[in-house]
C-alpha positions as CSV (number, residue, x, y, z in Angstrom):
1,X,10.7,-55.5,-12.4
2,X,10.7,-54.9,-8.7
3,X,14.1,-51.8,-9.2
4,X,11.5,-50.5,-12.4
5,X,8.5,-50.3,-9.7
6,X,10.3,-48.5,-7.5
7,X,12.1,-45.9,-9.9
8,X,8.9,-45.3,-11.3
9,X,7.4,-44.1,-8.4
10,X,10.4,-42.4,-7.4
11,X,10.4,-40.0,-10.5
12,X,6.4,-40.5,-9.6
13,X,6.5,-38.5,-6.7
14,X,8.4,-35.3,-7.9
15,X,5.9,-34.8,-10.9
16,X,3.6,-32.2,-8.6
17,X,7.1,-30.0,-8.7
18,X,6.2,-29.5,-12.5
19,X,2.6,-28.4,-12.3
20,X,-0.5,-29.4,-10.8
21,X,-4.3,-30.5,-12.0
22,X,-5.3,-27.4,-10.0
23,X,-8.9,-25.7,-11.0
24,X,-8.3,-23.7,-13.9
25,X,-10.4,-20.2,-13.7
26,X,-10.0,-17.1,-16.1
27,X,-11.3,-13.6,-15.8
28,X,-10.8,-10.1,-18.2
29,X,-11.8,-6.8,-18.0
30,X,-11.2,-3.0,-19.5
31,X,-9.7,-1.6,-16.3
32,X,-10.6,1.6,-17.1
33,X,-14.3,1.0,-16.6
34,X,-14.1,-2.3,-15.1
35,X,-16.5,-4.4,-17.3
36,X,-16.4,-7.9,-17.9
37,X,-14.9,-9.3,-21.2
38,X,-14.2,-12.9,-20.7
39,X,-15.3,-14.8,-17.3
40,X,-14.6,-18.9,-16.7
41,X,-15.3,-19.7,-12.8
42,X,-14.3,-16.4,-11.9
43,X,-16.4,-17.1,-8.9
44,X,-14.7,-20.2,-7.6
45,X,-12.9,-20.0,-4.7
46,X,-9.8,-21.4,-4.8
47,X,-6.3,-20.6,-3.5
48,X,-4.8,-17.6,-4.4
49,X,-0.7,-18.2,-3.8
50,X,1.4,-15.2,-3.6
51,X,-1.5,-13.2,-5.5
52,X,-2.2,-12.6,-1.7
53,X,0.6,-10.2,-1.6
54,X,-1.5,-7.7,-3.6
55,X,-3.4,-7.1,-0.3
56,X,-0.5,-7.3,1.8
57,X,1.0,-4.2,-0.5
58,X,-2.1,-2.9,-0.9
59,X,-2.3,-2.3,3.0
60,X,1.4,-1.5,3.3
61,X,0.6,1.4,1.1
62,X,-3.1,2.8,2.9
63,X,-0.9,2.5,6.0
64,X,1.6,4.6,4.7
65,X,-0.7,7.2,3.5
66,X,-2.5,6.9,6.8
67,X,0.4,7.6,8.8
68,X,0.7,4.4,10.1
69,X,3.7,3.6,9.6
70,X,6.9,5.3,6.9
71,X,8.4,4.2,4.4
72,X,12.2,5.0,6.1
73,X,10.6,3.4,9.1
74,X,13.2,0.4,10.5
75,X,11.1,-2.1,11.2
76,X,13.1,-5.1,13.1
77,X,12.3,-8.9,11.8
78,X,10.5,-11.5,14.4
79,X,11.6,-14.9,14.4
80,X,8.2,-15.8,12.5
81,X,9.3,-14.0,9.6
82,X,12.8,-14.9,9.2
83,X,11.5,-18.7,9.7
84,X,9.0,-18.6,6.4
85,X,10.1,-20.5,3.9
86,X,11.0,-19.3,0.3
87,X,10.3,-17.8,-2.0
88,X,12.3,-15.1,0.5
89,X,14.4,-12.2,0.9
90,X,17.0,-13.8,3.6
91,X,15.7,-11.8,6.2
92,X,17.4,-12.6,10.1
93,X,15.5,-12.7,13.1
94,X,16.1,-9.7,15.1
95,X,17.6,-7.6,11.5
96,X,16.3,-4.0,11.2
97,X,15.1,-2.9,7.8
98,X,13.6,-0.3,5.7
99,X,9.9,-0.8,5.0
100,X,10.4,0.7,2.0
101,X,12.7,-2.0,0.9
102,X,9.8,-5.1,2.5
103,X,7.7,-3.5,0.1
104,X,10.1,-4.0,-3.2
105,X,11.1,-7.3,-1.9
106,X,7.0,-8.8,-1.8
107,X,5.9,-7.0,-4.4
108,X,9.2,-7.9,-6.6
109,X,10.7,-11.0,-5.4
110,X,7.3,-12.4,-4.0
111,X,9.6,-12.9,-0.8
112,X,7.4,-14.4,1.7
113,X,9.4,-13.2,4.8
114,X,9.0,-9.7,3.4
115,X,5.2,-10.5,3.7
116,X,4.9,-11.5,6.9
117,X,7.4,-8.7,8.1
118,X,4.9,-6.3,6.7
119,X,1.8,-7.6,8.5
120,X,3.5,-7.5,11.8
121,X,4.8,-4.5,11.9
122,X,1.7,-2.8,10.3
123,X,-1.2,-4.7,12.9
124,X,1.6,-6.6,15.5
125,X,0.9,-10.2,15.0
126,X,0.4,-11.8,11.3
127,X,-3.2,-13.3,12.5
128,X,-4.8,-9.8,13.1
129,X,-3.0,-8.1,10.0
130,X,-5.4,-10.8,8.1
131,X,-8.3,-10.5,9.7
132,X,-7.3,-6.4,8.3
133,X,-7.1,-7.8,4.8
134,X,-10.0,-9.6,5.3
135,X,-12.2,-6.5,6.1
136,X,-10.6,-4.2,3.4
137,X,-11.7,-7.3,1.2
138,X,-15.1,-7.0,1.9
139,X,-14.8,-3.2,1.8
140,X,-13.4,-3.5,-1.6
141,X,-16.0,-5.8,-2.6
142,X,-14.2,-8.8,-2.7
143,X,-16.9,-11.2,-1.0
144,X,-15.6,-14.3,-1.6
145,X,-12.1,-14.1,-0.4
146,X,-11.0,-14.4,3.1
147,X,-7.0,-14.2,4.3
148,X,-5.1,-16.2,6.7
149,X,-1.6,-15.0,6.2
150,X,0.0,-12.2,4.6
151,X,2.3,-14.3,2.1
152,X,-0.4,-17.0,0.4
153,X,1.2,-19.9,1.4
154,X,-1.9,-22.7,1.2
155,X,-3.5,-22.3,4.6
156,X,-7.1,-23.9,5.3
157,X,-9.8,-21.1,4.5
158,X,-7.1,-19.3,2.8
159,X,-9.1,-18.8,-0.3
160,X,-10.1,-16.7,-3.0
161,X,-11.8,-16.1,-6.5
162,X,-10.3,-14.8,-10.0
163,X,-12.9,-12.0,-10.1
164,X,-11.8,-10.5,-6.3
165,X,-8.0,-10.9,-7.4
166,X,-9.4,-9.2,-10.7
167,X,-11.2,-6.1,-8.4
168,X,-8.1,-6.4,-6.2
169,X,-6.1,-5.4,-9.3
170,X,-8.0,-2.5,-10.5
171,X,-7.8,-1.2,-6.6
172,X,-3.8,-1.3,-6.7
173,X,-3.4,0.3,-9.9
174,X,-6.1,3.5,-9.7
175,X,-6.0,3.8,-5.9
176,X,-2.4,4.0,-5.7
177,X,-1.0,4.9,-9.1
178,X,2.4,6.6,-7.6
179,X,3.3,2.7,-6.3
180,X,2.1,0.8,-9.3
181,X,5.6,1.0,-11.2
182,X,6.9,-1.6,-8.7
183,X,5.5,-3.9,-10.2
184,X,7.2,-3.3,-13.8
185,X,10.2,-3.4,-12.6
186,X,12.8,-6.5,-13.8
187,X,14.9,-6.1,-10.5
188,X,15.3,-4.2,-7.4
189,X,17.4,-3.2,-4.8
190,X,15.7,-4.9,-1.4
191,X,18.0,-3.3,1.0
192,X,20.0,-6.4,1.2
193,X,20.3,-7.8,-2.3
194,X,19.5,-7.4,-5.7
195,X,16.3,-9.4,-6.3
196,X,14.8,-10.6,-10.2
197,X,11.0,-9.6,-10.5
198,X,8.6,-12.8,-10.6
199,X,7.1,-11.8,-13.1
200,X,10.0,-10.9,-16.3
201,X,9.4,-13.1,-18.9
202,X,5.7,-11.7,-19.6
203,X,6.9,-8.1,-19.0
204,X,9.9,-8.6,-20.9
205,X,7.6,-10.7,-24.0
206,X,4.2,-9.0,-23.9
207,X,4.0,-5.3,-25.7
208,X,2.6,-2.9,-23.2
209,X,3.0,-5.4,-19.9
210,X,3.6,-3.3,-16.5
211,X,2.8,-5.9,-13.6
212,X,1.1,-7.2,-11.5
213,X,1.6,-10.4,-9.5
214,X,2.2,-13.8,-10.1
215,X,1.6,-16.9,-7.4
216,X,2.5,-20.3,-7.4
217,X,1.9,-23.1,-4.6
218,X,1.2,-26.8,-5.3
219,X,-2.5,-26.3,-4.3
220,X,-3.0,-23.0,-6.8
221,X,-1.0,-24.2,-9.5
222,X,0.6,-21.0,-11.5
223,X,-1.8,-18.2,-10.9
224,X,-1.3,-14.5,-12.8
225,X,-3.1,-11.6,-12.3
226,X,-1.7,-9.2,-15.3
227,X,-2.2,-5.7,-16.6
228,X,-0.9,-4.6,-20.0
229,X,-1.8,-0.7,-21.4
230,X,-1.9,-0.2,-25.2
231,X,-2.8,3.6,-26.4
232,X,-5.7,4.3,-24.3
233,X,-6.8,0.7,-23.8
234,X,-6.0,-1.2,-19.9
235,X,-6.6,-4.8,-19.7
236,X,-6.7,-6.4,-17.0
237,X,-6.2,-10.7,-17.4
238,X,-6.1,-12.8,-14.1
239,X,-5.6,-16.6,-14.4
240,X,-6.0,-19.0,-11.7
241,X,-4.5,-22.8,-12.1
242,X,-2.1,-22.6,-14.6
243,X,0.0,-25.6,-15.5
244,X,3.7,-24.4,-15.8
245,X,4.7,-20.9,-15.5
246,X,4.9,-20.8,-19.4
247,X,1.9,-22.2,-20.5
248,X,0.4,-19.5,-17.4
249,X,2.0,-17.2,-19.5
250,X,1.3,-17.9,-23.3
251,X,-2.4,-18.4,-21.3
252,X,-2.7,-14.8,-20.2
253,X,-1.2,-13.2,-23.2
254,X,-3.9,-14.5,-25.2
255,X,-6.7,-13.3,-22.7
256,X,-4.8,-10.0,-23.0
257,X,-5.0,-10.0,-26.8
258,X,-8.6,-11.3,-26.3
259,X,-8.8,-8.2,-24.0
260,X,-7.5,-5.5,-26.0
261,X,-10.0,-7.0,-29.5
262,X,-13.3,-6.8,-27.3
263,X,-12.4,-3.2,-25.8
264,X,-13.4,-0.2,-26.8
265,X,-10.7,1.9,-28.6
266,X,-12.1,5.0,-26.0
267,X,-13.8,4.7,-23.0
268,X,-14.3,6.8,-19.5
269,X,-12.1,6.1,-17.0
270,X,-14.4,5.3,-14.0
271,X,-12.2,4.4,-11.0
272,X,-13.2,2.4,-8.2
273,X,-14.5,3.9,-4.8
274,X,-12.1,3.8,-2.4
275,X,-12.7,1.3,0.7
276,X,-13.0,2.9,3.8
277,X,-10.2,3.2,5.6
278,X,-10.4,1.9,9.1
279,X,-6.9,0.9,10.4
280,X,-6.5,-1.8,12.5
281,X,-9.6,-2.8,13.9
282,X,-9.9,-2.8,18.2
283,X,-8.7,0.3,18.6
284,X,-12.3,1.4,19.5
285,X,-13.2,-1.3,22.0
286,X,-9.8,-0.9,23.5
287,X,-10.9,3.0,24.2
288,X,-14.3,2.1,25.5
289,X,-13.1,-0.4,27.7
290,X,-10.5,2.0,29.4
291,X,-12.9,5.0,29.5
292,X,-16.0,3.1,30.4
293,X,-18.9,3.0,27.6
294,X,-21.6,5.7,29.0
295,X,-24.3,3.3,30.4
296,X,-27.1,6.0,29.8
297,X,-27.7,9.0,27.1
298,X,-28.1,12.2,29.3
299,X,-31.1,14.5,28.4
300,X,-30.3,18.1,28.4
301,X,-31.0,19.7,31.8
302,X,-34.1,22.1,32.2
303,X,-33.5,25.8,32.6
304,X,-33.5,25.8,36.5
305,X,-35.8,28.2,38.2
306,X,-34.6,30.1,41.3
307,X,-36.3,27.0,43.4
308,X,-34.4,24.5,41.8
309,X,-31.0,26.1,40.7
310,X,-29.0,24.7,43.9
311,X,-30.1,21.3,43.4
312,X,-29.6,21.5,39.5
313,X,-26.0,22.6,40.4
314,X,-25.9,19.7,43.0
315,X,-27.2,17.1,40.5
316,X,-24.8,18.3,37.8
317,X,-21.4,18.3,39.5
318,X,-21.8,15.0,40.8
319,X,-22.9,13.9,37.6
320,X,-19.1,15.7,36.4
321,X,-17.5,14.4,39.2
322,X,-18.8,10.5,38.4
323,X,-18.0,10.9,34.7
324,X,-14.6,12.8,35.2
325,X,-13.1,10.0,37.7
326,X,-14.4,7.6,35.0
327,X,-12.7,9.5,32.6
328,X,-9.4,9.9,34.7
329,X,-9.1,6.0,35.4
330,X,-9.0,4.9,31.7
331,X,-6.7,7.1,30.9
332,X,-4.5,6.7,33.8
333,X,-4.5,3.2,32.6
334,X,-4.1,3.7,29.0
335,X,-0.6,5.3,30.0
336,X,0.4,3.0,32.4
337,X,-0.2,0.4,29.2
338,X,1.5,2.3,27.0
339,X,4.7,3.1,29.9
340,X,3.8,6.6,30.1
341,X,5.1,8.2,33.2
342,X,2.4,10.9,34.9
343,X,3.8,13.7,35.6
344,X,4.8,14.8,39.1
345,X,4.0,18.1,40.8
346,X,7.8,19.5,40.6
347,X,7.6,18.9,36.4
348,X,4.0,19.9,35.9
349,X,4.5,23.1,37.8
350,X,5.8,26.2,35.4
351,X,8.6,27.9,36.1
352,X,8.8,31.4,38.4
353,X,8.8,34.2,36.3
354,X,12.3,35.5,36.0
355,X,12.7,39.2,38.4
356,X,14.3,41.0,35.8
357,X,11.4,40.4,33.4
358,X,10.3,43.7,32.0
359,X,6.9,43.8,31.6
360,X,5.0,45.2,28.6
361,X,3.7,49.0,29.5
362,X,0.8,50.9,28.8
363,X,2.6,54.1,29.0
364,X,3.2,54.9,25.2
365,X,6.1,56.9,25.9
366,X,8.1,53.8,27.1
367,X,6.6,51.1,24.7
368,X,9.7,49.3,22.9
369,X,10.8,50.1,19.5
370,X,8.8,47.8,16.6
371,X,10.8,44.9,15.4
372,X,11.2,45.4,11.9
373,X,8.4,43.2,9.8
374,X,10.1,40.8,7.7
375,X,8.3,39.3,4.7
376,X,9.7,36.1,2.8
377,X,8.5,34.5,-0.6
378,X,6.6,31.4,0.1
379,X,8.8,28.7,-1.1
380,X,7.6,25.7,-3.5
381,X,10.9,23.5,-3.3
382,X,9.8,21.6,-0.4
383,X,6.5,20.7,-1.8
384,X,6.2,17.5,-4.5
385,X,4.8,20.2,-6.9
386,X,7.8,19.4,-9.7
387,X,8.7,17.2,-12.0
388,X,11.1,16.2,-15.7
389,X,10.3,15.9,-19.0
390,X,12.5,13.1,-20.7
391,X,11.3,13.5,-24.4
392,X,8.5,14.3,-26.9
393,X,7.3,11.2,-28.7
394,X,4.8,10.8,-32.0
395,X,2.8,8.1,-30.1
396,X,1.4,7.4,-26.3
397,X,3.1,4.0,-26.4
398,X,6.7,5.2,-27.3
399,X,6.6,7.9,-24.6
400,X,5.1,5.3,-21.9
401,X,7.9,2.5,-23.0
402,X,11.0,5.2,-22.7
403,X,8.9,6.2,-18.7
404,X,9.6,2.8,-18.3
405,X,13.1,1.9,-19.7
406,X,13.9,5.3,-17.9
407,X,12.2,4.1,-14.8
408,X,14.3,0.8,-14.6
409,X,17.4,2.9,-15.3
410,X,17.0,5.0,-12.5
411,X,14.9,3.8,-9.7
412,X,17.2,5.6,-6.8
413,X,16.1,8.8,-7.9
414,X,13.0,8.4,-9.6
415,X,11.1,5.9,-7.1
416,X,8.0,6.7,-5.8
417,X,7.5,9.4,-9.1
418,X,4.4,9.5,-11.1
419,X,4.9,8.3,-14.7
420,X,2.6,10.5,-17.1
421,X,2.3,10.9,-20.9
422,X,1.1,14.5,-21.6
423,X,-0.5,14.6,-24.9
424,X,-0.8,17.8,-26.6
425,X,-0.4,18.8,-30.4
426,X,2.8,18.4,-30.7
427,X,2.7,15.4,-29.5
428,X,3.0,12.7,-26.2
429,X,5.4,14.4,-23.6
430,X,6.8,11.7,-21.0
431,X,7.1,12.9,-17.7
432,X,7.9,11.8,-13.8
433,X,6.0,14.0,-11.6
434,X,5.4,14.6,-7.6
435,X,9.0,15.7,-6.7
436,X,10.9,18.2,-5.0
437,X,12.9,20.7,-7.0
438,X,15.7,19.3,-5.1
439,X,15.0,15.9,-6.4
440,X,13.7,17.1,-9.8
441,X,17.3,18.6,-10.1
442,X,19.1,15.3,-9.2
443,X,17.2,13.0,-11.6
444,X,18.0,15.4,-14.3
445,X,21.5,15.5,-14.0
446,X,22.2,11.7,-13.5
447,X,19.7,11.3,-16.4
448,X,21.9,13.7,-18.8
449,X,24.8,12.0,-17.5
450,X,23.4,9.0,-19.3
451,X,22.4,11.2,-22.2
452,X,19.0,11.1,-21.7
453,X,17.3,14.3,-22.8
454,X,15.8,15.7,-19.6
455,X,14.5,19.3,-18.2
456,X,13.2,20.1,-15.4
457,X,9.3,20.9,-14.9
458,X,8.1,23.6,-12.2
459,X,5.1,23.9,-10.6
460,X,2.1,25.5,-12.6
């Protein structure tokens, strides 16, 4: 009896790795104008797993368009994020790595080191990139969900709500459409390995499925946040507490259907506002406190009589002078911080003009001959003004079904592209747009090489 006891506890204690009683809470909406369809405690907070990496990719990508930081940039991994543990990458401490390849691996393979990787090299320490998310959460709208790491691992306060992850969502898809394909993708290439996409068996099962995220932590339960596109109709299904990954699954496949009933057949796109973009937050304070914040708000000066002008003048160059030195010490100390060296009088000095330097005359009779004007064609190659046509189809959802088989196929030419359906009266044209000629040019080839019907498309 004693042996039964104990072997019954034993097999006890590894039921949690089989699902959880976590809070169960549902939400739906038509993405395209964001209303409500179905809601069950969509405004309980609760923990949001690996749906966390929405934001962290979310923010990967405003810094990217911000200038912050490039996609080619190598970014070299800290012992913190080598040290999380899985779901991961396999990132080593001390690696270099393409951010671009981060991004494929959180957004992919959920990798958790890829997370954190991204939040340090975007804000420098994991605790102030989520005190970022936080704000770009409240910015969004999202006003019952705060962040404490950048991966979703359960962390105290760490919480959110199916209705921000919902809003969250609709942010990644119409704020940056030219990313959103990552997330329909069944594998990538993460700069290191191959990884399998999260997320397959609903992509691979549900008709019209292109992402997003899924999560999973013994506190959450199996959470979803899914988006499936049928003619004109996006849904948008999230699901928090889920008891298995397939019963998650079967879960949100039927709020999807539920989705798609309740939905309008048209309806106006109205896409979200924006958030404010405001980088990482400091900056500001760290420029005040090395220029000194003006301690008073100077009116302008009178026009000085002829009594007054010399004391005016006095009055005003000392006011220069106090400001200037102020001026001259914050930033003297903003370069020492940032290792700047000043420059000494032998390099700040130009050099002597040359004595064989003929200078320009004003006696027309020994003005040089005219260099010949030479006028060029402005070129369009370099811009992201081109794009291919792979096909005409009879319906919307063949064309956008061969964009994504196509976009699978061939992600090392086609990533980062736009995936459009041009409908006209012949039909539903699928294209990839925002490339170069050069790159246009490329895909096309490798794609007939597959015999895939493909032209090129120029800029109009």
């Amino acid at each position: 009896m004693g042996l039964f006891l104990i072997a019954f506890l034993w097999l006890l204690s590894f039921a949690p790795l089989q699902g959880v009683a976590a809070p169960y809470a549902a939400m739906v909406i038509d993405a395209r104008t964001g209303e409500v369809l179905h809601s069950r405690n969509a405004d309980t907070r609760l923990h949001p797993a690996s749906l966390t990496k929405m934001m962290t990719l979310y923010i990967a990508f405003e810094a990217v368009r911000n200038g912050e930081i490039d996609l080619d940039t190598q970014v070299r991994i800290t012992k913190k994020a080598a040290s999380e543990p899985p779901s991961k990458l396999g990132l080593r401490s001390g690696q270099r790595i393409a951010f671009r390849y981060l991004i494929r691996a959180a957004a992919v393979k959920s990798a958790n080191d890829a997370a954190t990787a991204i939040g340090i090299a975007i804000s420098g320490s994991e605790a102030a990139f989520a005190r970022r998310m936080t704000r770009t959460a409240k910015a969004m709208g999202m006003s019952r969900t705060t962040f404490k790491n950048a991966h979703g691992l359960t962390e105290s306060g760490h919480l959110s709500t199916a209705r921000d992850m919902t809003t969250l969502g609709r942010h990644l898809l119409y704020d940056y459409p030219q990313y959103y394909n990552l997330f329909s993708r069944q594998s990538t290439h993460a700069g290191i390995k191959t990884v399998p996409n999260t997320n397959r068996r609903l992509l691979a099962a549900y008709k019209g499925a292109d992402g997003i995220k899924t999560g999973y932590t013994r506190a959450a339960g199996f959470n979803l946040v899914a988006s499936a596109k049928r003619k004109d109709e996006r849904i948008i299904a999230t699901v928090f507490g889920g008891k298995s990954g397939a019963s998650r699954n079967a879960k949100v496949a039927e709020l999807l259907d539920m989705g798609f009933r309740r939905a309008p057949s048209r309806a106006p796109i109205r896409k979200p506002a924006r958030p404010a973009y405001a980088g990482n937050a400091g900056l500001g304070a760290t420029v005040a406190a090395l220029t000194g914040a003006p301690n008073s708000s100077l009116r302008p000066v009178l026009r000085p009589t002829a009594g007054s002008a010399v004391q005016v003048a006095g009055t005003v160059a000392a006011t220069a002078a106090k400001n200037g030195a102020r001026i001259q010490d914050g930033i003297a100390a903003a370069m020492a911080a940032a290792d700047i060296q000043t420059p000494t009088a032998d390099t700040a000095r130009p050099a002597a003009r040359p004595d064989d330097l003929v200078l320009a005359s004003t006696d027309p009779a020994v003005q040089p001959e005219p260099e010949p004007e030479i006028v060029t064609r402005l070129s369009t190659s370099g811009g992201h003004l081109w794009g291919v046509n792979v096909g005409r189809y009879t319906t919307r959802y063949e064309a956008e079904k061969v964009l994504l088989k196509t976009a699978l196929s061939e992600m090392t030419t086609l990533e980062g592209t736009l995936r459009k359906v041009n409908q006209s009266s012949r039909g539903f044209d699928a294209t990839f747009q925002g490339m170069t000629r050069e790159q246009a040019d490329l895909a096309c080839r490798r794609l007939q090489a597959r015999n895939v019907t493909c032209f090129m498309i120029g800029p109009s």
